[in-house]
N, C-alpha and C positions, 0 to 999 in steps of 0.2 A: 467374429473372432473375439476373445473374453480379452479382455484388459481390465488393469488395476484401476481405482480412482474414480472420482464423480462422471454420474451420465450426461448423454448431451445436454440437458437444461442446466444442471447445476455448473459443467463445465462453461458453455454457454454463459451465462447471467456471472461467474465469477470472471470470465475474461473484458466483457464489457464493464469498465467502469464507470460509466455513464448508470447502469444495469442494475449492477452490484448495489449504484447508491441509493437508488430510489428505493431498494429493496430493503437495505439497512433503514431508510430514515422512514418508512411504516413501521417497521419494529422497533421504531424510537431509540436508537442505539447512536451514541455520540461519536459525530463526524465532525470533521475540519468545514467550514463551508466552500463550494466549488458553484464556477458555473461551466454548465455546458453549449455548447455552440457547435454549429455544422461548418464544416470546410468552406460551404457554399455562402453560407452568411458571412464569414471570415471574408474573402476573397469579393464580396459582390458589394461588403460597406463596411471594411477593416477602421474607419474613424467608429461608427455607430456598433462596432464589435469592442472597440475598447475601452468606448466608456460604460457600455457594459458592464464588462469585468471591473472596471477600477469605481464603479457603484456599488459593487457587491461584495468586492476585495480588496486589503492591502497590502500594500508589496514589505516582502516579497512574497511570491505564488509560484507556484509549480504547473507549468504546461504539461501536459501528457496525451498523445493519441490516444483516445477511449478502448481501442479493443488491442494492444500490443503487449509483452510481456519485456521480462530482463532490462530493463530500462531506456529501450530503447526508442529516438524520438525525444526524451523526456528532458526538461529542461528548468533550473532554479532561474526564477527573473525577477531583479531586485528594482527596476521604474521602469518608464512607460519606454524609454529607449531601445529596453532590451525584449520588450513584450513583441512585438513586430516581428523578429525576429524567431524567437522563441515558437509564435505562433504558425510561423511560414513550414519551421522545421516539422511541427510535431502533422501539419497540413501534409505533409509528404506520405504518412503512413497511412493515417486514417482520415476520412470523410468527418468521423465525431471526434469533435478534441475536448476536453476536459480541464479546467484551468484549478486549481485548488487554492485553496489560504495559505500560507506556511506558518510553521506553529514553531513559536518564539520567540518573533519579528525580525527585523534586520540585525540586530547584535546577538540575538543567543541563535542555536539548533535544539531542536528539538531531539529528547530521547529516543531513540526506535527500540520499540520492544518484541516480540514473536513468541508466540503457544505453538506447538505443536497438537493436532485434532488427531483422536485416529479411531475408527468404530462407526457403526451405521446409528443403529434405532437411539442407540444411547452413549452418543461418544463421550471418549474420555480427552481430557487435556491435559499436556505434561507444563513441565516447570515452567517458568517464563524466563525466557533469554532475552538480554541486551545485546546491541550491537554497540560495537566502539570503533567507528570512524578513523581511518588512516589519518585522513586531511580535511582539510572542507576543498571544497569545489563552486564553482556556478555552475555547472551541471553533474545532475544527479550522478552517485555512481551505478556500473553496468553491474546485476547480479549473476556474470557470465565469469568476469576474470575476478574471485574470489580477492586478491589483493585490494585491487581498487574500490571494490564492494564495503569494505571494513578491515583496520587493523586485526581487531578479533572479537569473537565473541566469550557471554560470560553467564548463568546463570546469574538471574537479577537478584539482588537482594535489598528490601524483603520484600519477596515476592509479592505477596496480596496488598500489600499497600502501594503499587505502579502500575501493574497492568492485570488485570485480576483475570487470571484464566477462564472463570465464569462468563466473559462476555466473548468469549473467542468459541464457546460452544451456543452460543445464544443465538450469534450469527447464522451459525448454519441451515436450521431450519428457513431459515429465509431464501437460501443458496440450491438447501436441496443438495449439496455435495455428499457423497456416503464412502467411505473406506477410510479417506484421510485429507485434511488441508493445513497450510499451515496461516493461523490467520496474524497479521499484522498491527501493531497497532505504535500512536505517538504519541507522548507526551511532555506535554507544555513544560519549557525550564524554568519557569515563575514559581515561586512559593506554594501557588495553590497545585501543583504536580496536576491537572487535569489530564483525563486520557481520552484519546481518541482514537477508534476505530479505522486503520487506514484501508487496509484490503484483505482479500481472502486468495491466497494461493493454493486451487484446487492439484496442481500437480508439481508438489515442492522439490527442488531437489536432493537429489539421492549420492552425491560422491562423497567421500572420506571428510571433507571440509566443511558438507552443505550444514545449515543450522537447522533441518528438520530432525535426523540421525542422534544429531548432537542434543538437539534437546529431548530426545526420550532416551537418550544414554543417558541423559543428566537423572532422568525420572524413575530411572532404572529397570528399562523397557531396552534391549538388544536388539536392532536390526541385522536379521544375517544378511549377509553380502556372498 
């Protein structure tokens, strides 16, 4: 049956982010630092699973099941209190859990920015969009119910000085995704604006609200509906 969007491997390797990262950090593309861990080591020495993490990372960090989408699982944990927990949750979806840096530290958030991909041999990238955050939370918000997701979105400005569309095409030969993704990225609210590569969403969404639409409307690319 023909369907739109990345083949199994590219779909594949962007849904695992355990995957995705290994794949980015050969192509030398700047990430948050993360570690990964099994369910099994989680559960069989959760003291020697958390100084692990807290060797490698400072809080706060972000829990996430390795292979789930829409946020779900996914968890903000600002000390070692709330790591335990955080970790039992994201334990319930997948077997690989994924723990991340969070980028800004405990008093700022970090910017979220998004490119829209679209094209095989030689894709093209539209404008870059910001997200602007209803509220903060301790846990992530769901990219299901559009409210809690983001107050709203906005074409960035100035674009190539925050999240440069060039590395949101750079990514994908790594991925192997061909038609369209929409790639992710963060950046640090300190002075130095650093950006980082968060993910690649091989199959973005598509209603009136989603920010993949939105950002090649911004580009001046029309999706019909």
């Amino acid at each position: 049956m023909a369907y739109v969007g990345s083949g199994v491997l590219g779909s594949s390797a962007g849904m695992d982010k355990d995957v995705m990262k290994r794949l980015f950090a050969q192509a030398k593309l700047p990430m948050v630092k993360h570690v990964t861990l099994l369910r099994a080591e989680w559960e069989k020495s959760p003291r020697k699973s958390i100084a692990l993490i807290e060797a490698a990372l400072k809080y706060p960090v972000f829990v996430k099941p390795a292979n789930l989408g829409s946020s779900v699982g996914i968890s903000k944990v600002h000390n070692r209190k709330e790591l335990a927990p955080a970790l039992r949750l994201a334990a319930k979806y997948d077997r690989k859990l994924v723990v991340e840096q969070g980028v800004g530290g405990a008093k700022a958030r970090a910017r979220e920015f998004e490119v829209g991909v679209l094209g095989n041999d030689d894709p093209q990238a539209s404008v870059v969009g910001e997200i602007i955050p209803a509220r903060s939370s301790t846990t992530t918000r769901t990219s299901i119910c559009p409210r809690a997701r983001s107050g709203h979105s906005r074409p960035a400005q100035p674009r190539r000085n925050q999240a440069d569309s060039a590395d949101g095409r750079r990514c994908l030969p790594r991925l192997r995704p061909f038609g369209l993704a929409r790639v992710d990225f963060l950046m640090d609210p300190d002075g130095k604006r650093r950006i980082f590569l968060n993910e690649v969403n091989t199959m973005p969404g598509f209603t009136r609200i989603s920010m993949y639409p939105k950002l090649w409307a911004a580009t001046g690319v029309t999706i019909a509906t």
